[in-house]
N, CA and C atoms as a LAMMPS dump frame, in Angstrom:
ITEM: TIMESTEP
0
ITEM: NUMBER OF ATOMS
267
ITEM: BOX BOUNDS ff ff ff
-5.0000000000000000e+02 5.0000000000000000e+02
-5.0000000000000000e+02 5.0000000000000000e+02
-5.0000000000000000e+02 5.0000000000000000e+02
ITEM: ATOMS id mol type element x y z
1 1 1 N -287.875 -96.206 107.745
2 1 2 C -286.941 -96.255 108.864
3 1 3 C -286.655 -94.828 109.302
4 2 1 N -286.63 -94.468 110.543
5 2 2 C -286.671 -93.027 111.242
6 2 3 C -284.985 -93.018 111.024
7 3 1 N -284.525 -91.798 111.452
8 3 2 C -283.282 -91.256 111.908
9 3 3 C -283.448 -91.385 113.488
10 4 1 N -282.599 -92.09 114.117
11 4 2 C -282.662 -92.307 115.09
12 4 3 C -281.431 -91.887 116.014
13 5 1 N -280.605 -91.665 115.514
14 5 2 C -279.096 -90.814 115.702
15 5 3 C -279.537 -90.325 117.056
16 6 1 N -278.767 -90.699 118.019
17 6 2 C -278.266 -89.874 119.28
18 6 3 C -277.574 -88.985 119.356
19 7 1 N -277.476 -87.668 119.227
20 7 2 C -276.4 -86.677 119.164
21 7 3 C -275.01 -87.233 120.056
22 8 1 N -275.371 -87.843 121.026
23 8 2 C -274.144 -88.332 122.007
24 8 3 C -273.091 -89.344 121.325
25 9 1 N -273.845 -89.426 120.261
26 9 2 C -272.791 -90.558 119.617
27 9 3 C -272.908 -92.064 120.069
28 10 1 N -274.066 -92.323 120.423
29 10 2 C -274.573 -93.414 120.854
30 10 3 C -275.975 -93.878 120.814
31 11 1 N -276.252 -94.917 119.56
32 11 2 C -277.423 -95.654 119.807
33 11 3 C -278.313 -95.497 120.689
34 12 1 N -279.134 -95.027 120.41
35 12 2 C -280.499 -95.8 122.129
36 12 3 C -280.497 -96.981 122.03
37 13 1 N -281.056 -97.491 122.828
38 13 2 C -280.895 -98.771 123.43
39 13 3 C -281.503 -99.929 122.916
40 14 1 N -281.336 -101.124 122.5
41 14 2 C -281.715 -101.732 121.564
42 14 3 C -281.504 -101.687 119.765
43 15 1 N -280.804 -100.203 119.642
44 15 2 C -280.361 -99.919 118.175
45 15 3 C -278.909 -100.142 117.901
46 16 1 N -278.474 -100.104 117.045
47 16 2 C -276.598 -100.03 116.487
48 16 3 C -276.484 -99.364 115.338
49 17 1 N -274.872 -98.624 115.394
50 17 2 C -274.845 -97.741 114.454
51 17 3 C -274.995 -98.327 112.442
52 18 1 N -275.668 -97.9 111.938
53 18 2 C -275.299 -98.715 110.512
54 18 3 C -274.365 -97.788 109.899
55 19 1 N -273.965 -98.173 108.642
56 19 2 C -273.462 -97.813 107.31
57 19 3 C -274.072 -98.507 106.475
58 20 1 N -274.372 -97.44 105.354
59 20 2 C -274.762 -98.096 104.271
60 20 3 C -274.264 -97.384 102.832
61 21 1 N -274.07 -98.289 101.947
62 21 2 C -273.281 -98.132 100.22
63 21 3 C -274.161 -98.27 99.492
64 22 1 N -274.48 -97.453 98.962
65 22 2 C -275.641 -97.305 97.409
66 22 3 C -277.013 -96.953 98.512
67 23 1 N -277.724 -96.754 97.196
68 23 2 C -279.091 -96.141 97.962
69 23 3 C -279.555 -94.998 98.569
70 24 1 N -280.829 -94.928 99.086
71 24 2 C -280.914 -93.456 99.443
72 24 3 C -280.233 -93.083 101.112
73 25 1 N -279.382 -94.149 101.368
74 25 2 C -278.899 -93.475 102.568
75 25 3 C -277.411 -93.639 102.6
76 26 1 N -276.728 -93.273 101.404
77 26 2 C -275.558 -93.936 100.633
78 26 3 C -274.296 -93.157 102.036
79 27 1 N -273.618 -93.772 102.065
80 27 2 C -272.528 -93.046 103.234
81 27 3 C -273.07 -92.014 104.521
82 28 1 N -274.085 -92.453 104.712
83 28 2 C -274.865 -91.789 105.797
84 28 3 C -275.009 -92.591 107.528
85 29 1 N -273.915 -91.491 107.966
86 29 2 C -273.258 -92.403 109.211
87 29 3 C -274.083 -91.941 110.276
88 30 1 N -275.198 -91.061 109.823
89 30 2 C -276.457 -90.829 111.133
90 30 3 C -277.726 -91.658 111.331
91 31 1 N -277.545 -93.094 110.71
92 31 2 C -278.705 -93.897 110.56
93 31 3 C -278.03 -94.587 111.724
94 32 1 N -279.57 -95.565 112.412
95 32 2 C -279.125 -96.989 112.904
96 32 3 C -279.748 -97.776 112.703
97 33 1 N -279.809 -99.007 113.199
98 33 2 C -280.938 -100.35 112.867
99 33 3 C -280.921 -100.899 113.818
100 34 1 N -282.212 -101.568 114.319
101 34 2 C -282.054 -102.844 115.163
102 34 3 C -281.032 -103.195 115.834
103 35 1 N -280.769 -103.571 116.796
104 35 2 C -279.703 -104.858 117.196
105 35 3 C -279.037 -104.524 118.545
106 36 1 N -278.161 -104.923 118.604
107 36 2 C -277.884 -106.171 118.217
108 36 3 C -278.367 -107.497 118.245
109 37 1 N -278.455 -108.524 117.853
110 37 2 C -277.948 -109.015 116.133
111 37 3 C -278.241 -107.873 115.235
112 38 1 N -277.363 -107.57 114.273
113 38 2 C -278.136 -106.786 112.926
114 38 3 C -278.977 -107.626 112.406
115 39 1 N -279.718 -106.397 111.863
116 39 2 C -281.256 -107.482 110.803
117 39 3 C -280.086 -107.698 109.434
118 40 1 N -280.353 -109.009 108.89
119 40 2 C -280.25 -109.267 107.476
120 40 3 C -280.283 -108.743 106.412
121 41 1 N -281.565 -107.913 106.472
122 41 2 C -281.762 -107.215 105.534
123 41 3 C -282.757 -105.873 106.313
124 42 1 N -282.433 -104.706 105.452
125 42 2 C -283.022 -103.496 105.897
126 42 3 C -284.132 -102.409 104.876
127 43 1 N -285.269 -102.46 104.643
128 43 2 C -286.284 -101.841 103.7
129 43 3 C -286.556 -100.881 104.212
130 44 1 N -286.355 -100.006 103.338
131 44 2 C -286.305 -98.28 103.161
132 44 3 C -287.469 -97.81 101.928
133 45 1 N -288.404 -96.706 102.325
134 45 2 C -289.123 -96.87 101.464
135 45 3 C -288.801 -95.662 100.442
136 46 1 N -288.619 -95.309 99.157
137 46 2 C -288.203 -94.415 98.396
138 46 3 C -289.604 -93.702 97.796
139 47 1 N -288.662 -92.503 97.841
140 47 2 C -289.96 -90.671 97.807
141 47 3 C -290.774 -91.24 96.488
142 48 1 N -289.955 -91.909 95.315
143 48 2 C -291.095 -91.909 94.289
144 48 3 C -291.901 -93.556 94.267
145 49 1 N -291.86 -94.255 94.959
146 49 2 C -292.671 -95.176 95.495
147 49 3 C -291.582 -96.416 95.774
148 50 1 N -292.169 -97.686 96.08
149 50 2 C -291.34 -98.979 96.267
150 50 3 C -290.869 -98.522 97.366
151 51 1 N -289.608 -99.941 97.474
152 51 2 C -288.491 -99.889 98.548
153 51 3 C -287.49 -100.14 98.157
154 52 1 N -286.353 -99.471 98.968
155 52 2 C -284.863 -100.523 98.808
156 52 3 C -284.526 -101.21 99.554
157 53 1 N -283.712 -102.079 98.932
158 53 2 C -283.396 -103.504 100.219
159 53 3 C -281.742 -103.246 100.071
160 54 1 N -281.182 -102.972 101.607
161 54 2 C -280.23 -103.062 101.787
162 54 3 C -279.389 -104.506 102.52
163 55 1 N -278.86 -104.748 102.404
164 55 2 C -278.339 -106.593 102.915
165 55 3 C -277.163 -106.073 103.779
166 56 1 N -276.91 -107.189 104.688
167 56 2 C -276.306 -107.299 105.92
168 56 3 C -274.705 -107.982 104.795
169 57 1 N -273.404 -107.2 105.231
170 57 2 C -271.947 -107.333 104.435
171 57 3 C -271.341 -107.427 105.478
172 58 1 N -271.442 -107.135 106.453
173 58 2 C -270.783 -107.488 107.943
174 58 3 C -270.704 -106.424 108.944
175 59 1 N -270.342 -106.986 110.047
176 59 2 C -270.69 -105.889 111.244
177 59 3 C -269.434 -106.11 112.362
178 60 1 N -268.935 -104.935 112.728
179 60 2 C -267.983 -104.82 113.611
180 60 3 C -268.369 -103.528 114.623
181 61 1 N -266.535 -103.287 114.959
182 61 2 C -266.624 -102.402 115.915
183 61 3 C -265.539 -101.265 115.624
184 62 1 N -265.794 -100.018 115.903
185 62 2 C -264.932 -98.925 115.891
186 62 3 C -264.333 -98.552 116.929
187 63 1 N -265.193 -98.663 118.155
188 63 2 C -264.123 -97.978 119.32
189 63 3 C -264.31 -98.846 120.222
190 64 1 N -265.439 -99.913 120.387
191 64 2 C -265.397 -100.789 121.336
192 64 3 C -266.679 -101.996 121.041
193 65 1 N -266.49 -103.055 121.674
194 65 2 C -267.438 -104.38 121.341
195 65 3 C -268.439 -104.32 121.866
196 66 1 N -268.984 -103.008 122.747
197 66 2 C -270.179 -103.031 122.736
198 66 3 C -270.923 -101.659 122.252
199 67 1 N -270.338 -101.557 121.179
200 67 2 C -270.496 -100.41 120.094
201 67 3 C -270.781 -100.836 119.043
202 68 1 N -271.291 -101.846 118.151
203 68 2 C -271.187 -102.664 117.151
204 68 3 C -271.688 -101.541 115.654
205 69 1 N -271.092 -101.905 114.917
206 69 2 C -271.48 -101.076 113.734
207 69 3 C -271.964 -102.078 112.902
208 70 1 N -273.482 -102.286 111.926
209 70 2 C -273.395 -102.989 110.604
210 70 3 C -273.109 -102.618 109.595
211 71 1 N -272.704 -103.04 108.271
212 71 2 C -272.29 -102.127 107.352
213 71 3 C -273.568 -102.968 105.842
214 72 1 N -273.774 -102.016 105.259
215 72 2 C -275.179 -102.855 104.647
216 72 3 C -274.422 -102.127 103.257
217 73 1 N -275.141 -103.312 102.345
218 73 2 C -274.832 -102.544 100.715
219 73 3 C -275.991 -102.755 100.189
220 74 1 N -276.422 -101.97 99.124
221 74 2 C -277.85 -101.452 98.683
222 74 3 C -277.863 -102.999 97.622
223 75 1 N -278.982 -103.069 97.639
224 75 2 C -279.188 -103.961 96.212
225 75 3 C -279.835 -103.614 95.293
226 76 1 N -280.708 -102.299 95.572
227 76 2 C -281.447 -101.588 94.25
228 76 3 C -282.976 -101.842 95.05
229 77 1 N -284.127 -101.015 93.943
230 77 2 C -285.157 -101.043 94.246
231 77 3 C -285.971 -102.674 94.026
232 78 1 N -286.672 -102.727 94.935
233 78 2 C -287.461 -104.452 94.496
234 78 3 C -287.924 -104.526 93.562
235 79 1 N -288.366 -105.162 92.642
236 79 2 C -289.394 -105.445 91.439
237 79 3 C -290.617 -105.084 91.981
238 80 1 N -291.609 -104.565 90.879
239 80 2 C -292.728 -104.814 90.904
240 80 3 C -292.948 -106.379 91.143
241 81 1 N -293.838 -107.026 92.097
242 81 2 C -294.223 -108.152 92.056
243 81 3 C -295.248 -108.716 90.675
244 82 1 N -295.014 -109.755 89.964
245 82 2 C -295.522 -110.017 88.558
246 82 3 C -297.071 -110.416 88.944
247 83 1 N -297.802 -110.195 88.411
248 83 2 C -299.222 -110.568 88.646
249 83 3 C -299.413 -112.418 88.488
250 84 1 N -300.109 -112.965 89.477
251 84 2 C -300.29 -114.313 88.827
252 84 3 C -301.424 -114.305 88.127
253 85 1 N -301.851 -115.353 87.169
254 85 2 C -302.596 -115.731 85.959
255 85 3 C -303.727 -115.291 86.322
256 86 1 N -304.167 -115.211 87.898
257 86 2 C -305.809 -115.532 88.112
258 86 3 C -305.811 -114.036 88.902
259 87 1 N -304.806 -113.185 89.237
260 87 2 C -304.745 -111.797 89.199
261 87 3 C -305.18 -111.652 87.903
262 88 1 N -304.682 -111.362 86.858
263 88 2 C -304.419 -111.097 85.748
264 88 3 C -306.04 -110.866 84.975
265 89 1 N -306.591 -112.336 85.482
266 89 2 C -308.66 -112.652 85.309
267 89 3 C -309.159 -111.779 85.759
């Protein structure tokens, strides 16, 4: 996911401001995402490999309703996916 921050203090068009808790973009109020709607969930890919999945905790507004903020909380890095049996062959 880019830094997409408008210096003006405003989204480009089609984006909204996020917040996010835990993770590598932990209290970092220069990100945005998608939307509006916010996405559900948000994958970030981390410097020493994998991703994190951040989840959708709710979304409002700070100075006005067509300003929408999401606010996301980290859930940690994904699992390795487990090999099935006939991987494994």
């Amino acid at each position: 996911m880019e830094d997409v921050f408008d210096l003006t203090g405003t989204p480009p068009q089609g984006w909204m401001h996020a917040l996010f808790g835990g993770g590598p973009y932990t209290d970092d109020v220069g990100r945005c995402v998608p939307g509006p709607p916010a996405p559900e969930t948000v994958s970030v890919p981390l410097l020493e490999g994998g991703e994190f999945v951040y989840r959708l905790v709710t979304f409002g507004s700070w100075s006005a309703p067509d300003d929408p903020i999401a606010v996301y909380n980290g859930t940690g890095p994904l699992p390795e996916p487990r090999l099935s049996e006939l991987e494994k062959a």
